[in-house]
C-alpha positions in Angstrom: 0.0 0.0 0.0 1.6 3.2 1.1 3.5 4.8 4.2 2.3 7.0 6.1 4.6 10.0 7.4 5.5 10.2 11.1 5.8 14.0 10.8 2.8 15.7 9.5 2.7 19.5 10.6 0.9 22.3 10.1 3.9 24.5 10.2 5.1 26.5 7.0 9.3 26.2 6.5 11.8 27.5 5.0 15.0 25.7 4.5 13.6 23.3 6.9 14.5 25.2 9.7 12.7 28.6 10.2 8.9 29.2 10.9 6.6 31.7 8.8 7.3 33.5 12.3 10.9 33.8 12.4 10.9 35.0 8.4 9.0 37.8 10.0 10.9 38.6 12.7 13.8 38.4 10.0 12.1 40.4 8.3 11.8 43.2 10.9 15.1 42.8 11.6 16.4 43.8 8.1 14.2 46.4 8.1 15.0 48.2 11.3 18.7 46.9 12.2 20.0 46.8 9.0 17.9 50.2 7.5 17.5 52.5 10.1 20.3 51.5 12.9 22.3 50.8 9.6 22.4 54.1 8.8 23.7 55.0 12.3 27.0 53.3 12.1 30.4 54.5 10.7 30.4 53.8 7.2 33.7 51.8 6.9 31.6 49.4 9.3 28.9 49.3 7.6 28.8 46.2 5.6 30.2 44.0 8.5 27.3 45.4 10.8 24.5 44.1 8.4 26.0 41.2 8.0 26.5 40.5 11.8 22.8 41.6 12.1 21.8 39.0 9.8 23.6 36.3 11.2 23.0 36.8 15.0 19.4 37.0 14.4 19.7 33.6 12.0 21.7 31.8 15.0 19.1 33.3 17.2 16.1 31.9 15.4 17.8 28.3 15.2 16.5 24.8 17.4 18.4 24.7 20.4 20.5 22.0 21.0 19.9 21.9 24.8 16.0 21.9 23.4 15.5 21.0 20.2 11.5 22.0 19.9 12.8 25.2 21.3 14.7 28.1 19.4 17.7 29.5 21.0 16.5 32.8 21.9 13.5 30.7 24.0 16.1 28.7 25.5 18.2 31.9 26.6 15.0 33.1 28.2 14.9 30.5 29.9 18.1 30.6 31.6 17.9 33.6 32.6 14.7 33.6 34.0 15.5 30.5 35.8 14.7 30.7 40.0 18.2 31.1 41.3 16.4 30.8 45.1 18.6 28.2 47.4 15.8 26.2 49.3 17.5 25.0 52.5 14.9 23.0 55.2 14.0 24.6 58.0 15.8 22.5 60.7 18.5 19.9 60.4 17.6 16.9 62.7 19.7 14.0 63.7 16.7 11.6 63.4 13.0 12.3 63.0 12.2 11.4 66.4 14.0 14.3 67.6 12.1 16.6 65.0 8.7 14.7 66.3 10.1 15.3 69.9 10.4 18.8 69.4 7.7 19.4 67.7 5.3 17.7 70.2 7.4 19.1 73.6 4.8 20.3 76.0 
């Protein structure tokens, strides 16, 4: 008969990689970093800027290894929103009839 594929998606691609989603936010990026901010920089630096623009924001937009359903921008997120609390328990016991003991002393 035939074979079904195991990965149907709804998702468009491009180059097998990037989302419909990250061409736009490509997108945006050539048009503000590399247009107007563009402009901003000294001109013998010019060319090296927009091309550094375009390939941090390509890395950016790439599956994470750490993650791979994740791009790396997400996963950097992440990381740095991560809860950097130390949770420590309230009491160190030598047995936990000594924590009952204390707990229940009259």
């Amino acid at each position: 008969m035939f074979t079904r594929p195991d990965r149907i998606s709804d998702d468009i691609r491009f180059g097998g990689l990037y989302t419909f989603g990250d061409l736009f936010v490509l997108i945006a990026v050539v048009v503000y970093g590399v247009g107007v901010l563009g402009d901003m920089v000294y001109p013998p630096f010019r060319l090296a800027y927009r091309v550094y623009i375009i390939l941090f924001t390509l890395f950016w937009m790439l599956p994470s290894p750490l993650k791979p359903n994740q791009k790396n921008i997400i996963t950097l997120f992440d990381i740095v929103k991560k809860d950097r609390t130390n949770y420590v328990p309230d009491g160190i016991y030598e047995s936990q009839e000594s924590a009952l003991e204390e707990e229940y002393d009259l």
